[in-house]
C-alpha positions in Angstrom: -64.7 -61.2 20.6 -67.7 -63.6 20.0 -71.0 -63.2 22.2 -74.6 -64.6 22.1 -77.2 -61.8 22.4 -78.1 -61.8 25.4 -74.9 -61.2 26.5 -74.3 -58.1 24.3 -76.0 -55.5 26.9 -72.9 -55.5 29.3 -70.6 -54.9 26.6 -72.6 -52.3 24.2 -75.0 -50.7 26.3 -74.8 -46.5 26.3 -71.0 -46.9 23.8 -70.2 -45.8 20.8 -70.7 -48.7 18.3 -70.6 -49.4 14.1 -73.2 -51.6 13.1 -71.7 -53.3 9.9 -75.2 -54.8 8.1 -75.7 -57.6 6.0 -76.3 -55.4 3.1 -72.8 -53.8 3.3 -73.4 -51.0 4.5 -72.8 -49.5 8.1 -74.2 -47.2 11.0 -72.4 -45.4 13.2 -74.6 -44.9 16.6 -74.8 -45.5 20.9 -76.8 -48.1 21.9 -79.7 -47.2 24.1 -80.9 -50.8 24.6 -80.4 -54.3 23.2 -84.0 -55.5 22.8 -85.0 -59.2 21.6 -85.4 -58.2 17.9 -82.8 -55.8 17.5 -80.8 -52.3 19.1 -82.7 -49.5 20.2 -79.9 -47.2 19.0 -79.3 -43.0 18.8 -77.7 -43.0 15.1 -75.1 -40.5 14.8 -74.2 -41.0 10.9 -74.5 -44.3 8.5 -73.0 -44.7 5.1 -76.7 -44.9 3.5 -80.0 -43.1 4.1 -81.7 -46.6 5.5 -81.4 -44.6 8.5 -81.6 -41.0 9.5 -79.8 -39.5 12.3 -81.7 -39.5 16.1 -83.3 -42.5 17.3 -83.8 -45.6 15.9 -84.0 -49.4 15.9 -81.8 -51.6 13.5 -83.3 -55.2 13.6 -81.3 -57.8 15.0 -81.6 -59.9 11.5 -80.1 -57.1 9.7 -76.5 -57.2 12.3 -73.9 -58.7 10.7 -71.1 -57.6 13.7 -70.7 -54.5 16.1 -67.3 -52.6 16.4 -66.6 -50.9 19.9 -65.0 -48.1 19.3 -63.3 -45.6 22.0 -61.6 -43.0 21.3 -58.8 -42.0 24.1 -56.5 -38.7 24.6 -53.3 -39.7 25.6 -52.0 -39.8 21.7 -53.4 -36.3 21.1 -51.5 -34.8 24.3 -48.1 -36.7 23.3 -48.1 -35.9 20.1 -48.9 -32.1 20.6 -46.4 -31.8 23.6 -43.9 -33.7 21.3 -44.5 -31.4 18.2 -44.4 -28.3 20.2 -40.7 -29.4 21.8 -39.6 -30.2 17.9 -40.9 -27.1 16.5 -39.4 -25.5 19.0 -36.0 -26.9 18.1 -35.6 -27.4 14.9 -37.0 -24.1 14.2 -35.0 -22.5 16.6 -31.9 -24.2 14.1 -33.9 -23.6 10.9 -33.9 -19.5 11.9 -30.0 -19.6 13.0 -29.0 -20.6 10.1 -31.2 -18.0 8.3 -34.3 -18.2 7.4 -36.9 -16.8 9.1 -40.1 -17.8 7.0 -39.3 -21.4 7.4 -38.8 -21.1 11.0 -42.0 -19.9 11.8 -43.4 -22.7 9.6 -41.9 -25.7 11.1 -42.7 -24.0 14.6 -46.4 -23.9 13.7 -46.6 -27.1 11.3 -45.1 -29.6 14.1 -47.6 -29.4 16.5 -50.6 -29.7 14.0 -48.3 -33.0 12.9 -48.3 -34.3 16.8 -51.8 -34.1 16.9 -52.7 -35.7 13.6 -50.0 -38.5 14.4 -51.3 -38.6 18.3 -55.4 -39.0 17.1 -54.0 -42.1 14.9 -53.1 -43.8 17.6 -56.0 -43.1 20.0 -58.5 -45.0 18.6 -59.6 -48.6 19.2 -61.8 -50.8 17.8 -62.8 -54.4 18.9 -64.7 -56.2 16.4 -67.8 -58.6 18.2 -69.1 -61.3 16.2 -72.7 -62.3 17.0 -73.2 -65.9 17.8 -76.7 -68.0 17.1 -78.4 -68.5 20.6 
């Protein structure tokens, strides 16, 4: 998605974003406010020390894109409730044919599979790309 910046407000305002920077590195924060010369943001982590968690601004000059991200539940709910049902049954098999220790494992190893496997898919990212006014 490409968007001028004044028309970033709709789309970013009070949501999860990553600044990407010019210099390569990246900020993970919600966006209070998209000012004229940059974001008013809440920084939750950034992959330098340019800037510390809390509030903050990042200069518009120093944006090289945003990503949206959202992160939904549905994944995590399927893939548990799946995991559970195949725990259940293959180690309900796994302790017929004898082994008890193994049972138990794959019983309490599948769900903690589904849920890992369900958060994969729950998250989604759209890239924006910032065009000159």
């Amino acid at each position: 998605m490409s968007l001028k910046w004044n028309e970033l407000s709709g789309e970013i305002l009070n949501k999860n974003v990553v600044v990407d920077l010019k210099d390569g590195s990246s900020v993970k924060a919600v966006v209070a406010s998209v000012q004229p010369t940059g974001l008013a943001v809440n920084v939750s982590s950034n992959s330098h020390s340019t800037y510390k968690k809390g509030e903050g601004a990042i200069p518009r000059e120093q944006i090289s894109r945003l990503r949206l991200t959202k992160q939904r539940k549905r994944g995590r709910i399927i893939g548990t409730t799946t995991g559970v049902v195949l725990g259940l049954l293959v180690g309900s098999m796994v302790g017929i044919a004898g082994s008890g220790a193994g049972a138990v494992g794959v019983m309490a190893s599948a769900p903690v599979a589904g849920y890992f496997i369900g958060l994969s898919t729950d998250r989604q990212e759209r890239v924006i790309t910032i065009l000159p006014d």
